[in-house]
PQR file of N, CA, C, O and H, with PARSE charges and radii, in Angstrom:
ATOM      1  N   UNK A   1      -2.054   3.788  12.869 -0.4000 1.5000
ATOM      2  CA  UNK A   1      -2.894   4.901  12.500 -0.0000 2.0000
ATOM      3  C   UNK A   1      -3.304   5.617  13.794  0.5500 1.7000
ATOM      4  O   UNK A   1      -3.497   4.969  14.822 -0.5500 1.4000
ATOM      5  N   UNK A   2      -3.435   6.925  13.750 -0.4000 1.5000
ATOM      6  CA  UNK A   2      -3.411   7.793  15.428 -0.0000 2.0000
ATOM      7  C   UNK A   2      -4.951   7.445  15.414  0.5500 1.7000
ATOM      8  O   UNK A   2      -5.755   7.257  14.501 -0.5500 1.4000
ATOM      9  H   UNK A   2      -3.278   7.452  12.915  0.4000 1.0000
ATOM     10  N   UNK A   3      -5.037   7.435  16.730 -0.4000 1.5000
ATOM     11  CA  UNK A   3      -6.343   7.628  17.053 -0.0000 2.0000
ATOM     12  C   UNK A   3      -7.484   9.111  16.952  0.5500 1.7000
ATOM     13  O   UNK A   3      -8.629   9.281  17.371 -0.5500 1.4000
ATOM     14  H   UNK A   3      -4.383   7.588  17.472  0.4000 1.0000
ATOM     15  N   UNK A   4      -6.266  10.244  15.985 -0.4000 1.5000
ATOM     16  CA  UNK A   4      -7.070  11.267  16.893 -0.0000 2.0000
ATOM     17  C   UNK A   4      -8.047  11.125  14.989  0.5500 1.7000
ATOM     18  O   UNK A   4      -8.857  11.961  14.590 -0.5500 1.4000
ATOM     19  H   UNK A   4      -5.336  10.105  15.644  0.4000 1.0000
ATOM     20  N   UNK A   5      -7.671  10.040  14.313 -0.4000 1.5000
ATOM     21  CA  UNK A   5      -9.101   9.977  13.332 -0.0000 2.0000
ATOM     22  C   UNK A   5     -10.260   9.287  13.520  0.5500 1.7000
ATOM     23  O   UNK A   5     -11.135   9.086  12.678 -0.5500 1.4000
ATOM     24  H   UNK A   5      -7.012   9.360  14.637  0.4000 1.0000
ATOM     25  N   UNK A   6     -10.228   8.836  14.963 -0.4000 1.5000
ATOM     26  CA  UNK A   6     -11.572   8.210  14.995 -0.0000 2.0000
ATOM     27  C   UNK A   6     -11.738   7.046  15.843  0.5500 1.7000
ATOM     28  O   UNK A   6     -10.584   6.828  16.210 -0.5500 1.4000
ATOM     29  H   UNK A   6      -9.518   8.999  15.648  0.4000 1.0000
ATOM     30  N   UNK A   7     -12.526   6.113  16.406 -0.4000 1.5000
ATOM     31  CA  UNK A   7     -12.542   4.651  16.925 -0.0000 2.0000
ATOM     32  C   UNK A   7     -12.333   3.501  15.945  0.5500 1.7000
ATOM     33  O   UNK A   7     -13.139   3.467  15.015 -0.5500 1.4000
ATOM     34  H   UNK A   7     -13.464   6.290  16.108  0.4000 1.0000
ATOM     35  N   UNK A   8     -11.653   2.812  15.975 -0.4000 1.5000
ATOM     36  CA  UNK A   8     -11.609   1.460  16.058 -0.0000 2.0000
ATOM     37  C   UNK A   8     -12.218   1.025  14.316  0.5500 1.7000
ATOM     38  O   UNK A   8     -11.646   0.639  13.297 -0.5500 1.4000
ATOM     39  H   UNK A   8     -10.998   2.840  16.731  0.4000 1.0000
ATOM     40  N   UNK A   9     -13.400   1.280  14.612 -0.4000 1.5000
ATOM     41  CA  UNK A   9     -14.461   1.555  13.190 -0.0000 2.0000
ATOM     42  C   UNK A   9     -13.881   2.199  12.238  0.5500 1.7000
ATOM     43  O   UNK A   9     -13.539   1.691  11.170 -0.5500 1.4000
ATOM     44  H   UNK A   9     -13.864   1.594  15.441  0.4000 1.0000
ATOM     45  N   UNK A  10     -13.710   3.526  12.604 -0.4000 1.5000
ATOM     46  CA  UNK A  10     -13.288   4.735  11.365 -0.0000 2.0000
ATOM     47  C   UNK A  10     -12.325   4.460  10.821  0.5500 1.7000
ATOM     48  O   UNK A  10     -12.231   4.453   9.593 -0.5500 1.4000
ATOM     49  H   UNK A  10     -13.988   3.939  13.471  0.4000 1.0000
ATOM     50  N   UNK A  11     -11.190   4.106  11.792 -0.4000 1.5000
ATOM     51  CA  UNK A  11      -9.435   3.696  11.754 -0.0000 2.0000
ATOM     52  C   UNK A  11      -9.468   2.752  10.837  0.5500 1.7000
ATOM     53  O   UNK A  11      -8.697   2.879   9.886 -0.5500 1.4000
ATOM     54  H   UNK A  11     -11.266   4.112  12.789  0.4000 1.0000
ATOM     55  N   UNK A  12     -10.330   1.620  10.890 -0.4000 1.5000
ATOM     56  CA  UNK A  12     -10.507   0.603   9.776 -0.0000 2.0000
ATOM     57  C   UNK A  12     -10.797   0.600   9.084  0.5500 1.7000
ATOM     58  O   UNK A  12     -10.283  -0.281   8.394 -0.5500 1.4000
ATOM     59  H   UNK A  12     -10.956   1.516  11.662  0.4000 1.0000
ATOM     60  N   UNK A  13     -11.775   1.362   8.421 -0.4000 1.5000
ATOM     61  CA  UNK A  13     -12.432   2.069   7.506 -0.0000 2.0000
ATOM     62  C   UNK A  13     -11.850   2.754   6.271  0.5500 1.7000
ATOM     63  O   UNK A  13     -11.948   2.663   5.047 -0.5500 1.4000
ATOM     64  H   UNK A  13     -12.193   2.077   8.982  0.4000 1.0000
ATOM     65  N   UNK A  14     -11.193   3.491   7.185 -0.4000 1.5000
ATOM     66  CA  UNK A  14      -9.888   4.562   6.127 -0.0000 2.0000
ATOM     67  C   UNK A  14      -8.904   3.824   5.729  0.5500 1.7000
ATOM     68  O   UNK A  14      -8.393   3.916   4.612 -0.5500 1.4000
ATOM     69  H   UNK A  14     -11.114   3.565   8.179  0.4000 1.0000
ATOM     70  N   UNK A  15      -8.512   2.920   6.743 -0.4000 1.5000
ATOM     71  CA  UNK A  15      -7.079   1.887   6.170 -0.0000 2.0000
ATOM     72  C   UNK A  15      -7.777   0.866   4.837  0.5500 1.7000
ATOM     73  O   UNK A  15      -7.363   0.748   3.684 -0.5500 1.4000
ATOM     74  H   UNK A  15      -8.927   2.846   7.650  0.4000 1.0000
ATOM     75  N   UNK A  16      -8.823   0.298   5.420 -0.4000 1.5000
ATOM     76  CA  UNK A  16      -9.547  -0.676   3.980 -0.0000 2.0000
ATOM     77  C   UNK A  16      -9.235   0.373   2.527  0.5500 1.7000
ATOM     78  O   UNK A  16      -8.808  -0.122   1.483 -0.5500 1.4000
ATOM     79  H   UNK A  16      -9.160   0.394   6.357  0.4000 1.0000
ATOM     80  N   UNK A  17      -9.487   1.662   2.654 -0.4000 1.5000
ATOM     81  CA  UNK A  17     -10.229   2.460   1.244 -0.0000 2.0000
ATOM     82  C   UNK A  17      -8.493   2.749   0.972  0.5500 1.7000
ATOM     83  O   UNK A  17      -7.887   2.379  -0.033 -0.5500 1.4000
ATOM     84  H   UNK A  17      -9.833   2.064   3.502  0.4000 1.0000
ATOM     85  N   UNK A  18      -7.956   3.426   2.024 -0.4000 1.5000
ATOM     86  CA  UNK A  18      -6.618   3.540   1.503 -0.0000 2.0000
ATOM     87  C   UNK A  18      -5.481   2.084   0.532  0.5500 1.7000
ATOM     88  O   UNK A  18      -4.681   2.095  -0.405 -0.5500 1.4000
ATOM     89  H   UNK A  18      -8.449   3.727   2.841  0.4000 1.0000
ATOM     90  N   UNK A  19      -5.899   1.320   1.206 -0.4000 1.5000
ATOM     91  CA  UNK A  19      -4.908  -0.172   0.719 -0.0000 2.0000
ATOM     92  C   UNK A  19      -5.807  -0.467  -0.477  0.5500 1.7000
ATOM     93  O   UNK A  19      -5.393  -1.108  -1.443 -0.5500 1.4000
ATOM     94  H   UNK A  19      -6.548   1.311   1.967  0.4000 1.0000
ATOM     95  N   UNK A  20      -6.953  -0.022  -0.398 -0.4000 1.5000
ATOM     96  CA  UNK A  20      -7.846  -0.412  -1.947 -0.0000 2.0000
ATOM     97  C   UNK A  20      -6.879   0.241  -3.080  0.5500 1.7000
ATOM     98  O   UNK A  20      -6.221  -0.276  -3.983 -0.5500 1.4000
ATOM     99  H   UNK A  20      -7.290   0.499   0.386  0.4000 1.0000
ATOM    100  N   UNK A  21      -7.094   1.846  -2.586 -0.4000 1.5000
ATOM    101  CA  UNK A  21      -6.352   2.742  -3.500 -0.0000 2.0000
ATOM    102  C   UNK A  21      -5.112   2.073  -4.232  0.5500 1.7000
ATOM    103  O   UNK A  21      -4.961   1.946  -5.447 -0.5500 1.4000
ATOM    104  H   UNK A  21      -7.629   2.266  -1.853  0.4000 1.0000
ATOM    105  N   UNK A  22      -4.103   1.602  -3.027 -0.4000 1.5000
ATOM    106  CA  UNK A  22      -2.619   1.141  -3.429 -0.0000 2.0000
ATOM    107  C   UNK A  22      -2.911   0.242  -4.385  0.5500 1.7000
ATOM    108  O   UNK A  22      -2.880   0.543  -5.579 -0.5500 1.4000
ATOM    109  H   UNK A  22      -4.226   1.704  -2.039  0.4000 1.0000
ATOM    110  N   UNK A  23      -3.161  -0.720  -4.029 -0.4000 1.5000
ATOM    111  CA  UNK A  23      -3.370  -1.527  -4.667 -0.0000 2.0000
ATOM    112  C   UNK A  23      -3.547  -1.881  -6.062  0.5500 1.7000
ATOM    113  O   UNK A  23      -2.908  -2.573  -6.854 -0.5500 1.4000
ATOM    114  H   UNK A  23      -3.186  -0.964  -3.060  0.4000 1.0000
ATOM    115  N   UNK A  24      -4.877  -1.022  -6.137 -0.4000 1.5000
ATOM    116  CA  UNK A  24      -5.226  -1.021  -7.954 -0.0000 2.0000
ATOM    117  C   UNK A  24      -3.906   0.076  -8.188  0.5500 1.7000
ATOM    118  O   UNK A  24      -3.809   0.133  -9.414 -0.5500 1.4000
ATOM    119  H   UNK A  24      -5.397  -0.460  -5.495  0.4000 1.0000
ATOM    120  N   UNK A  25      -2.957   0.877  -7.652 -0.4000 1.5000
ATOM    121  CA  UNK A  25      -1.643   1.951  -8.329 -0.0000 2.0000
ATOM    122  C   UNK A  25      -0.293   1.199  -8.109  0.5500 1.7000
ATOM    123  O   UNK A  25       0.695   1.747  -8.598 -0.5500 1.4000
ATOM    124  H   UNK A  25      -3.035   0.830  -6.656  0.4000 1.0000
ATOM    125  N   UNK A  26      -0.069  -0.231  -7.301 -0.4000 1.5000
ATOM    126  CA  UNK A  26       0.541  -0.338  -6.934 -0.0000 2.0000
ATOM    127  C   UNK A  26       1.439  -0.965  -7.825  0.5500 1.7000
ATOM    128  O   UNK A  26       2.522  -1.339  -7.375 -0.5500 1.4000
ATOM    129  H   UNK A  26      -0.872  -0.677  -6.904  0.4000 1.0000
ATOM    130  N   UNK A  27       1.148  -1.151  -9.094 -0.4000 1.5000
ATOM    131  CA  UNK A  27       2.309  -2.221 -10.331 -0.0000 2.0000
ATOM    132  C   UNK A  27       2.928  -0.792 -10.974  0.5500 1.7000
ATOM    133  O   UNK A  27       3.796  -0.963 -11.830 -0.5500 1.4000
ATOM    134  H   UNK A  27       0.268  -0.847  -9.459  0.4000 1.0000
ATOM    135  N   UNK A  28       2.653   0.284 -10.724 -0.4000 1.5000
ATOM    136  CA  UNK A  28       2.990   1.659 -11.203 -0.0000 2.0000
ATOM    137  C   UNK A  28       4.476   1.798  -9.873  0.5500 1.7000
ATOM    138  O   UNK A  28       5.534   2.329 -10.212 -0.5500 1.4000
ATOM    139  H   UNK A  28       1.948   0.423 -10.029  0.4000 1.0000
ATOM    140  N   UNK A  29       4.336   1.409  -8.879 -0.4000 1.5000
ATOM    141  CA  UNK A  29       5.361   1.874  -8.014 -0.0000 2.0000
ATOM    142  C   UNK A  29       7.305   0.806  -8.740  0.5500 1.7000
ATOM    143  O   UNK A  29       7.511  -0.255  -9.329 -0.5500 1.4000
ATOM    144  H   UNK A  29       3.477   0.978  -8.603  0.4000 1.0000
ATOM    145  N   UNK A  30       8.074   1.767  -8.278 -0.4000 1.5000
ATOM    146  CA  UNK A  30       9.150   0.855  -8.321 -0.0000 2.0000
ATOM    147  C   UNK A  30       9.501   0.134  -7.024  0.5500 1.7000
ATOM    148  O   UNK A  30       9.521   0.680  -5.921 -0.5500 1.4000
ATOM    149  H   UNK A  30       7.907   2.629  -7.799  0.4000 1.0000
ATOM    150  N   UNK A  31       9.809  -1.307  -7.296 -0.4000 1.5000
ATOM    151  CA  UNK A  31       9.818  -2.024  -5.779 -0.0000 2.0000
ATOM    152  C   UNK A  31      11.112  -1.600  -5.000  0.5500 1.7000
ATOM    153  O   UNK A  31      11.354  -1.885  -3.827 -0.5500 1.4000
ATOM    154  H   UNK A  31       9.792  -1.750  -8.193  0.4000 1.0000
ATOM    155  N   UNK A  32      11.876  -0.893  -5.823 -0.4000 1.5000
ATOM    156  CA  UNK A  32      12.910  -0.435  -4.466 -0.0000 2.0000
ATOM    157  C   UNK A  32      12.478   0.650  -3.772  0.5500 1.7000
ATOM    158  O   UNK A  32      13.160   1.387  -3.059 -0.5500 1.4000
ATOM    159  H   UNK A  32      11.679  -0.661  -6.776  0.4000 1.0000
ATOM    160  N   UNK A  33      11.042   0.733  -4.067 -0.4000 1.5000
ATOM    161  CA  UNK A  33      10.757   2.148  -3.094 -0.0000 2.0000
ATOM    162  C   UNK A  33       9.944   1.496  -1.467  0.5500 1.7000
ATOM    163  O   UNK A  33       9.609   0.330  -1.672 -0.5500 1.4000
ATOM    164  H   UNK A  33      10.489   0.135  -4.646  0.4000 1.0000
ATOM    165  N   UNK A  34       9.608   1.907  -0.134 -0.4000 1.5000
ATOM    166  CA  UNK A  34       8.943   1.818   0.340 -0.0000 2.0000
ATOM    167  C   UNK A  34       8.040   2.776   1.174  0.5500 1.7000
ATOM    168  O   UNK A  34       8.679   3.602   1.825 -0.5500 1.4000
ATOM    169  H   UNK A  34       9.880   2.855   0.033  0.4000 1.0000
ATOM    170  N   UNK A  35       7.044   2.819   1.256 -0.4000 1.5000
ATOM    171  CA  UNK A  35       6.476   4.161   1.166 -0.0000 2.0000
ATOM    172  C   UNK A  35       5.612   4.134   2.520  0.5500 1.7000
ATOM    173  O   UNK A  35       5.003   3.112   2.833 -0.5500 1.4000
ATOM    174  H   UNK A  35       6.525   2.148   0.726  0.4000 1.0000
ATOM    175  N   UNK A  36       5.581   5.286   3.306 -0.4000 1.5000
ATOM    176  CA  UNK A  36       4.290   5.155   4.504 -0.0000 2.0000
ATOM    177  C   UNK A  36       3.597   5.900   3.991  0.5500 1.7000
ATOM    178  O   UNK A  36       4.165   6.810   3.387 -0.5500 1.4000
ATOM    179  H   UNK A  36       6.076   6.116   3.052  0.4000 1.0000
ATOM    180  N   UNK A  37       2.410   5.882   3.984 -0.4000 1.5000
ATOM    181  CA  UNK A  37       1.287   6.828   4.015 -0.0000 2.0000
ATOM    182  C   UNK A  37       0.421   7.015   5.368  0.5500 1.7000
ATOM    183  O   UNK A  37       0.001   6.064   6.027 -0.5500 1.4000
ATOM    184  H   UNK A  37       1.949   5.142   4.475  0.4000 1.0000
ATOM    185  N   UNK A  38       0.237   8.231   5.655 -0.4000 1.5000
ATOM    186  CA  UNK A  38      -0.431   9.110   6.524 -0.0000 2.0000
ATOM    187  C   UNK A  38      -1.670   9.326   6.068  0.5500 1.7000
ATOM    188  O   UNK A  38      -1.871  10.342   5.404 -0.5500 1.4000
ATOM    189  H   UNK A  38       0.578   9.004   5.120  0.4000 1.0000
ATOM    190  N   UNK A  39      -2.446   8.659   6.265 -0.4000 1.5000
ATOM    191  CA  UNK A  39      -4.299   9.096   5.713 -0.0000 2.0000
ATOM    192  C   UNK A  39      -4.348  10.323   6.645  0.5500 1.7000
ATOM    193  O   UNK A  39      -3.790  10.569   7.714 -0.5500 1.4000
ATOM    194  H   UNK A  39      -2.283   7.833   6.804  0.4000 1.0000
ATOM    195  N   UNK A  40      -5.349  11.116   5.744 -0.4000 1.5000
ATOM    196  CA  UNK A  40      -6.245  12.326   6.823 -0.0000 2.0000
ATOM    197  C   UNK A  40      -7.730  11.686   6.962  0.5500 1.7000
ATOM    198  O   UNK A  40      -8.182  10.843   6.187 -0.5500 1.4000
ATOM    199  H   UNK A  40      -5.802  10.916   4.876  0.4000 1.0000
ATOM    200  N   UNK A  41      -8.221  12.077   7.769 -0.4000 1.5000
ATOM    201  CA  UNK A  41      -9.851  11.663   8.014 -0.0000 2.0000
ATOM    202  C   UNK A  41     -10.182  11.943   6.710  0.5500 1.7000
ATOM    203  O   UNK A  41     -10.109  10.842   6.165 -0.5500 1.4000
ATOM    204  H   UNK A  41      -7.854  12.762   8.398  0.4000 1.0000
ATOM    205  N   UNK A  42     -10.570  12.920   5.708 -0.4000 1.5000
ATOM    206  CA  UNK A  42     -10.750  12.839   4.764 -0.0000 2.0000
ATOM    207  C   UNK A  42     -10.932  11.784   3.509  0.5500 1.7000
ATOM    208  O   UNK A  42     -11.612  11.842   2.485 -0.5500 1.4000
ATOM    209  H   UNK A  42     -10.629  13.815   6.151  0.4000 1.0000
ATOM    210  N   UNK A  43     -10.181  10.963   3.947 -0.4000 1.5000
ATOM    211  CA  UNK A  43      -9.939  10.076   2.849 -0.0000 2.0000
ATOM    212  C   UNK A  43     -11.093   8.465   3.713  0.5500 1.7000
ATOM    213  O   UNK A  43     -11.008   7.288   3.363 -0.5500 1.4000
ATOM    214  H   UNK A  43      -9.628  10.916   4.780  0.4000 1.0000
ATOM    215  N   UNK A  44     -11.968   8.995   4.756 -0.4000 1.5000
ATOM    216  CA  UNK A  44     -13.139   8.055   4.620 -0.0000 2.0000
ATOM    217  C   UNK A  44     -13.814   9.230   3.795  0.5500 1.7000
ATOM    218  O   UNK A  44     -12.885   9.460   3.021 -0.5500 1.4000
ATOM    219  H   UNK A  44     -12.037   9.951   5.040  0.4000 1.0000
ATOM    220  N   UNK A  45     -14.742  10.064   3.469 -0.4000 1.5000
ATOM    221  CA  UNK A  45     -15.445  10.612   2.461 -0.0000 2.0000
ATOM    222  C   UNK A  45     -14.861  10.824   1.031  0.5500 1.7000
ATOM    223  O   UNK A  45     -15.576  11.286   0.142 -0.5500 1.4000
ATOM    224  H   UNK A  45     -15.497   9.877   4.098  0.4000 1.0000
ATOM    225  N   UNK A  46     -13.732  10.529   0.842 -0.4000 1.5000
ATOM    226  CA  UNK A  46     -13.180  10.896  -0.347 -0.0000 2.0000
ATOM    227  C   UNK A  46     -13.723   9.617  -1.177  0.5500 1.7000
ATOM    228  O   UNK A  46     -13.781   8.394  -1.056 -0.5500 1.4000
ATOM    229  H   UNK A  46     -13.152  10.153   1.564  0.4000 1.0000
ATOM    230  N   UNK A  47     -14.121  10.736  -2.184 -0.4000 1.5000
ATOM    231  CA  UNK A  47     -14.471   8.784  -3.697 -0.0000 2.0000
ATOM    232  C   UNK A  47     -13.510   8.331  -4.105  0.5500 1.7000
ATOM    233  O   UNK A  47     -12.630   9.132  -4.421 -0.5500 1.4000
ATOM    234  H   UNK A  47     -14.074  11.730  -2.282  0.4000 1.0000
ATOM    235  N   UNK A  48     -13.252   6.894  -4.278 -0.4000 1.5000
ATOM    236  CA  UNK A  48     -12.254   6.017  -4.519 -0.0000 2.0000
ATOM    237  C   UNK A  48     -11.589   6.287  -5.639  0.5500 1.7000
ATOM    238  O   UNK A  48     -10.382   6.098  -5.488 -0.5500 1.4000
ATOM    239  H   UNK A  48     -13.967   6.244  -4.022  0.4000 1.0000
ATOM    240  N   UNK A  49     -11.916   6.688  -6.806 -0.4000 1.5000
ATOM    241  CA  UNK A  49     -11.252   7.837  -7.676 -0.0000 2.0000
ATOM    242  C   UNK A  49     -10.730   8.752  -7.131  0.5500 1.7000
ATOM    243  O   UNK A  49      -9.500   8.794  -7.106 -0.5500 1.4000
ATOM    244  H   UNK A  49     -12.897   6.841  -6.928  0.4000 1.0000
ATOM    245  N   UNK A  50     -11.246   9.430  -6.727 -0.4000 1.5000
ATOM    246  CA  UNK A  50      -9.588  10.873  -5.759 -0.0000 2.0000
ATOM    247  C   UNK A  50      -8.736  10.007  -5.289  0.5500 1.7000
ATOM    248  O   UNK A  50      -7.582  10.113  -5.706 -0.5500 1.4000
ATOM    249  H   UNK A  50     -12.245   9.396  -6.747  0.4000 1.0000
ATOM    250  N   UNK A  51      -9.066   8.848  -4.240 -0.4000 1.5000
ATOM    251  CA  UNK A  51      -8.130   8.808  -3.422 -0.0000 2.0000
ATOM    252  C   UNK A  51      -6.887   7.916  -4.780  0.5500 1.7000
ATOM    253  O   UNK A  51      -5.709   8.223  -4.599 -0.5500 1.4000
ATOM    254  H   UNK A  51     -10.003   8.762  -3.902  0.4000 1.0000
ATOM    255  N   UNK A  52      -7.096   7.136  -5.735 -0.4000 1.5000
ATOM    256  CA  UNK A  52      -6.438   6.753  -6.399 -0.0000 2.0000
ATOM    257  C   UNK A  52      -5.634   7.285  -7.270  0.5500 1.7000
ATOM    258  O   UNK A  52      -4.584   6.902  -7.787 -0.5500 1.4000
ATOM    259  H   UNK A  52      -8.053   6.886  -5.881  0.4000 1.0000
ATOM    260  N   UNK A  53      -6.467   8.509  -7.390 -0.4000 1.5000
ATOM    261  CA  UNK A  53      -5.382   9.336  -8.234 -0.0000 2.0000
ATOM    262  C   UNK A  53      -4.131  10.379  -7.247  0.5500 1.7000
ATOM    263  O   UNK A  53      -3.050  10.752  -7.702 -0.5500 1.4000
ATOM    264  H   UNK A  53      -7.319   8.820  -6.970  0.4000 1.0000
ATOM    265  N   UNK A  54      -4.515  10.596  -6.219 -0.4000 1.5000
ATOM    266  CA  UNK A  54      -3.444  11.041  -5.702 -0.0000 2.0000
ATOM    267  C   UNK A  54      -2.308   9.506  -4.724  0.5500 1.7000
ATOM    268  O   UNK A  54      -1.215   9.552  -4.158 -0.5500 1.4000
ATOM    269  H   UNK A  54      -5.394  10.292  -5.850  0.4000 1.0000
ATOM    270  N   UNK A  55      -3.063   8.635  -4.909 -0.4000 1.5000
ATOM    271  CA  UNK A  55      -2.176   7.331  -4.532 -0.0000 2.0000
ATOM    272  C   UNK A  55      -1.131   7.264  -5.990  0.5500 1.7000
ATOM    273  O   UNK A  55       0.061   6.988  -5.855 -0.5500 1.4000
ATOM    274  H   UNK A  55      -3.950   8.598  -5.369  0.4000 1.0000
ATOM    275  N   UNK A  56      -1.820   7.591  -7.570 -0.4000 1.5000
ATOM    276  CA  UNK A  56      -1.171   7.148  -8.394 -0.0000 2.0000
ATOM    277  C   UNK A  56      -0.311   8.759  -8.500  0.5500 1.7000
ATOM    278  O   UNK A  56       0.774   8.709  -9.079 -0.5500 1.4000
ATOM    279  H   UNK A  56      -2.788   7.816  -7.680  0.4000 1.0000
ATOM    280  N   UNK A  57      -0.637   9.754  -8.118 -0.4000 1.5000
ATOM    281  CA  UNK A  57       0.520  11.421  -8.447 -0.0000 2.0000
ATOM    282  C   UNK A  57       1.397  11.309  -7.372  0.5500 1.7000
ATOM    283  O   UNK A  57       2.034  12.349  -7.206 -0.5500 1.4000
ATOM    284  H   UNK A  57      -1.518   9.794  -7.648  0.4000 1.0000
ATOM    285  N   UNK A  58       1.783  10.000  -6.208 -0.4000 1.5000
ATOM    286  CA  UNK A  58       2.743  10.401  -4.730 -0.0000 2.0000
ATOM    287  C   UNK A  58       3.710   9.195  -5.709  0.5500 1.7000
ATOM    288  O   UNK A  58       4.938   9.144  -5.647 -0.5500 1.4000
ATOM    289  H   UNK A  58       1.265   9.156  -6.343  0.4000 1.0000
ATOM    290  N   UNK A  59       2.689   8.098  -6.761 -0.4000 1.5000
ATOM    291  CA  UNK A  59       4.046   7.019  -6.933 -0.0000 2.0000
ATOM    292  C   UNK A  59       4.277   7.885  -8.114  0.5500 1.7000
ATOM    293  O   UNK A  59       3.506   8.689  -7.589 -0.5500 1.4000
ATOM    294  H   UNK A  59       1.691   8.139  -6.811  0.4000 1.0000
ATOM    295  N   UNK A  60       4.557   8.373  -9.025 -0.4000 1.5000
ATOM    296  CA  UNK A  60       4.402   9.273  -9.929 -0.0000 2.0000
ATOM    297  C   UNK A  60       5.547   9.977  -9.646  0.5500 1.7000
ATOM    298  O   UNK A  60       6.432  10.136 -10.487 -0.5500 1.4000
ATOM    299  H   UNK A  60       5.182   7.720  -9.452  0.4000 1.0000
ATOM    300  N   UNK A  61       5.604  10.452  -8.424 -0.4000 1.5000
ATOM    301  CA  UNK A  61       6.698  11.727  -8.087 -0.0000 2.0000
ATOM    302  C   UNK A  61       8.078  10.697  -7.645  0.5500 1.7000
ATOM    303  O   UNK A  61       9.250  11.057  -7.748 -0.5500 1.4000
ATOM    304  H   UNK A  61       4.885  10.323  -7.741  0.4000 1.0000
ATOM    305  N   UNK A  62       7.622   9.369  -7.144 -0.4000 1.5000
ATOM    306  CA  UNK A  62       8.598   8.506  -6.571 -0.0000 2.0000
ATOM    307  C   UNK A  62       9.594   7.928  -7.896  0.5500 1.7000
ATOM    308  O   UNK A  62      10.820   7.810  -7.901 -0.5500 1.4000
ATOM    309  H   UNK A  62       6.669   9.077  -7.060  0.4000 1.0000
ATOM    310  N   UNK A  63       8.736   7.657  -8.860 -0.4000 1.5000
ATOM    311  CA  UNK A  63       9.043   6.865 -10.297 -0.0000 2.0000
ATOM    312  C   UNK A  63      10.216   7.850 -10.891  0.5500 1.7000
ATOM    313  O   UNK A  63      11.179   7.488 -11.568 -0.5500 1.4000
ATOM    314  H   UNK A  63       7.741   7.752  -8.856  0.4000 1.0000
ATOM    315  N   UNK A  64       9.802   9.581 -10.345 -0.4000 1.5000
ATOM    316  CA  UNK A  64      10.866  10.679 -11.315 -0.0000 2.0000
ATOM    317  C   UNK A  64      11.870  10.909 -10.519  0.5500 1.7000
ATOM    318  O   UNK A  64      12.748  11.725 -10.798 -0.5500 1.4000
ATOM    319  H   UNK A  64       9.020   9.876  -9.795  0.4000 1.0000
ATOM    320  N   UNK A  65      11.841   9.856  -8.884 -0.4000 1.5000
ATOM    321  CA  UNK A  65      13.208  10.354  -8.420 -0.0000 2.0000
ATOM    322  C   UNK A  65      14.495   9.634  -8.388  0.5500 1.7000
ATOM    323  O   UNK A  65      15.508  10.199  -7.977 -0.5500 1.4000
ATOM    324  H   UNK A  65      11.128   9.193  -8.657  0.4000 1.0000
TER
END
């Protein structure tokens, strides 16, 4: 994760809420896919509902390809 989102703290922060997200979307993914995700700073203020629903509309687009 780049540093230019933050120290040490923040960086961890966003990765915890992001892997939360996957997680509860992640029996929705197909396992031959593997996926990186790029957090924006955003996604420490974002409510765990947004961030899940656009975790569940990126596997969504993966599932129709």
């Amino acid at each position: 994760m780049p540093r230019a989102l933050g120290g040490a703290v923040v960086r961890n922060r966003i990765k915890r809420r992001v892997r939360e997200a996957v997680r509860c979307e992640l029996d929705r993914l197909n396992p031959q896919w593997s996926i990186v995700i790029n957090p924006r700073k955003r996604a420490l203020d974002a409510p765990l509902p947004d961030l899940r629903r656009e975790v569940e509309r990126l596997f969504a687009r993966c599932h129709g390809s």
